[in-house]
Residue, then its C-alpha position, 0 to 999 in steps of 0.5 A: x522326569x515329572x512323575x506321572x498323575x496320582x489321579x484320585x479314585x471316583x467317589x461311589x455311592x455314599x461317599x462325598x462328591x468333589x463337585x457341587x449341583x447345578x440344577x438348573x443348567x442340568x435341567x435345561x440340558x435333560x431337557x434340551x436332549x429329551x426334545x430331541x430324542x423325542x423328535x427323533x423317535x417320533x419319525x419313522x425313517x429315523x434308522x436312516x437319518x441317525x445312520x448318517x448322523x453316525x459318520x457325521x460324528x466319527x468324522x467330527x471326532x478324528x478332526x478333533x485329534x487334528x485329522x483333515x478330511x471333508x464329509x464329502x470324502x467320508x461319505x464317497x470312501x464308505x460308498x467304496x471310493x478309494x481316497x488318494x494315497x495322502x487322505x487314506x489313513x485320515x480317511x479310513x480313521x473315520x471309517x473305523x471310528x464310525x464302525x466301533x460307535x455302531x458296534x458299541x451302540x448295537x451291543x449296548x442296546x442288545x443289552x451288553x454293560x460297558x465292560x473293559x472287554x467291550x472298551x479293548x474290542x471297540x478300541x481295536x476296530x477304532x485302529x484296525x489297519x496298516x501302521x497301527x500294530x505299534x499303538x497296540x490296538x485292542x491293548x491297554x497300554x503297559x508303558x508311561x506316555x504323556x500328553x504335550x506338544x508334537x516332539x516335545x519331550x515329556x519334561x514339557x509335557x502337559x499332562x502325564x497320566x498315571x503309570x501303568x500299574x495303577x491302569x486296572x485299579x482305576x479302571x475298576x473304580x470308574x467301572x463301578x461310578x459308570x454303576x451308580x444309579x444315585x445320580x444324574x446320568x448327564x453329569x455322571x457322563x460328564x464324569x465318566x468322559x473326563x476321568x477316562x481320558x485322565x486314566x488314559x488307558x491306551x498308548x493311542x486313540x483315547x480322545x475318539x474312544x472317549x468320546x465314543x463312550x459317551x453315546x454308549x453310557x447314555x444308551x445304556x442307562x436309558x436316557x437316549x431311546x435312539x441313536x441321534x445325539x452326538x457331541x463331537x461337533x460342539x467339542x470340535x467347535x469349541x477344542x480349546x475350551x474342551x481341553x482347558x476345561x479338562x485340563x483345570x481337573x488335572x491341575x487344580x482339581x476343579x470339576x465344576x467347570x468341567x461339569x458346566x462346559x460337558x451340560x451346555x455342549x449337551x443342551x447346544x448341542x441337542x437344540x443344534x440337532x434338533x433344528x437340523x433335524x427338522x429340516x432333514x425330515x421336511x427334506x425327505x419329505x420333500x424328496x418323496x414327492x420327487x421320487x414318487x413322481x418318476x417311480x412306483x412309491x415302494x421303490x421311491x421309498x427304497x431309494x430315497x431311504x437309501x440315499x439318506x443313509x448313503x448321502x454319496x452312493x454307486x448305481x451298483x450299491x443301490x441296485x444291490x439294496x433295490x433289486x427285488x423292486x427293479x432291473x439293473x437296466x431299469x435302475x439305470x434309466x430311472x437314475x438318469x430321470x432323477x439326476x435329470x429332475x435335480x433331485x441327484x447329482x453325478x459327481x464323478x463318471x465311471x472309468x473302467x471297472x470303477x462306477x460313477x459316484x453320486x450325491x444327494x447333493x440336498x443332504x450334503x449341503x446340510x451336513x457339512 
């Protein structure tokens, strides 16, 4: 059997860098996000924008590790829709994903550290459910697992991590690196990422914790002021050369283009968001006018705040979320105008206890 990884110790402060400066594309990427926070922080919806951003990229992340679901199919099983029994499990992975980054981003910016305790807690909630007792969720993994093609044996493998009892040392050790505060965050993030998916610290799930990882070190050392930027969609755009990149670390060593690749999918990446962003907030403002015309503007507010957060929704879910403006016959009625204007659309009737499902459909169409 090929013996696993002896994966090198991150250098902490003092000691000499295994990868050389970019100055440059490091700017250009800080420069690129800090835009974006900027815009982000500057509208005062932004809580509602960002919420649907978050599933978003939960969505994106599981798709990465080859799950098959549509936003659409996300968006209507966090409104309470049951999926089919063939999308369940793929479809409640992104769920959990998305409720493990909003955990995580609400205790970092209650002012929680990323600990190991965090890590095993958030794990837990990203493979809470039926079938997945045996990927031992919350638990770092205390057997040898390897990375390769489905039913190929670990002779094939591609990638064999480090063996168990080796797992807290290197943890401890990247614990201290995400602690230095002499370096740039954006590359000591590009770091963080890699090195934890070469630890690999659980028997399954370390790709979306990965990732969810990165969003909670860039909250936590005060680059990101809201909770806009995702990466999952450029690494799902760009899988093969997101895993050849971290692949050349493993086997020659090379951090560098690892570090090059990690800085153009944050400056791409922000000035995709940026532009998205844009169009997001001239749609709500779009919308308002609409949902002013056929309501009283506090309720046209607490509706249209609502259905950006909850792209697909229930009329009860949104009574319950409006109720101190409206009756539950008067919500009825004023759904009607507003499917009636355009502004929603019904996508699925009720059927006996189950109610009708609704979209606003604007919104999906740019998030997908």
């Amino acid at each position: 059997m090929p013996p696993p990884f002896n994966l090198p110790r991150l250098p902490l402060a003092g000691e000499p860098l295994p990868w050389s400066s970019d100055s440059f594309r490091e700017f250009a990427a800080a420069a690129a996000l800090c835009r974006l926070d900027g815009m982000t922080e500057a509208f005062a919806r932004r809580d509602h924008l960002c919420s649907t951003w978050l599933l978003k990229e939960a969505q994106a992340s599981n798709l990465i590790e080859g799950t098959a679901t549509t936003f659409d199919e996300v968006a209507g099983a966090q409104a309470g829709v049951v999926p089919p029994l063939s999308r369940r499990d793929d479809v409640m992975e992104v769920l959990n994903c998305r409720k493990a980054m909003a955990e995580g981003i609400c205790a970092v910016r209650g002012g929680t550290p990323i600990t190991l305790s965090l890590i095993k807690d958030l794990h837990a909630m990203l493979l809470d459910g039926a079938g997945s007792r045996e990927k031992k969720p919350g638990a770092f993994r205390n057997v040898q697992v390897h990375i390769g093609r489905p039913g190929a044996g670990i002779k094939h493998a591609v990638y064999i991590p480090p063996a168990p009892l080796h797992l807290q040392e290197l943890l401890e050790n990247w614990l201290q690196f995400l602690a230095r505060t002499d370096m740039n965050p954006l590359v000591q993030a590009a770091i963080m990422h890699a090195q934890f998916e070469l630890i690999h610290p659980f028997t399954d799930g370390n790709g979306r914790m990965g990732r969810l990882l990165i969003s909670l070190f860039l909250a936590m050392k005060g680059v990101l002021h809201t909770d806009c930027f995702f990466i999952s969609p450029y690494l799902l755009s760009h899988r093969a050369d997101y895993y050849a990149a971290l692949g050349l670390i493993s086997r020659e060593k090379r951090w560098d283009p690892w570090i090059s690749f990690f800085l153009t999918a944050v400056e791409e990446e922000s000035r995709s968001n940026a532009k998205l962003l844009a169009t997001m907030v001239g749609l709500y403002e779009e919308s308002k006018a609409i949902f002013a015309s056929e309501t009283k503007e506090p309720l046209a507010i607490a509706i249209l705040d609502y259905v950006f957060a909850n792209p697909v929704f229930t009329l009860p879910k949104l009574h319950e979320e409006c109720r101190e403006h409206i009756s539950k016959q008067g919500m009825v009625l004023l759904i009607r105008r507003l499917e009636e204007s355009g502004a929603i659309r019904k996508i699925e009737p009720g059927r006996g206890r189950r109610p009708a499902l609704y979209s606003f459909t604007k919104l999906l169409e740019l998030l997908k």
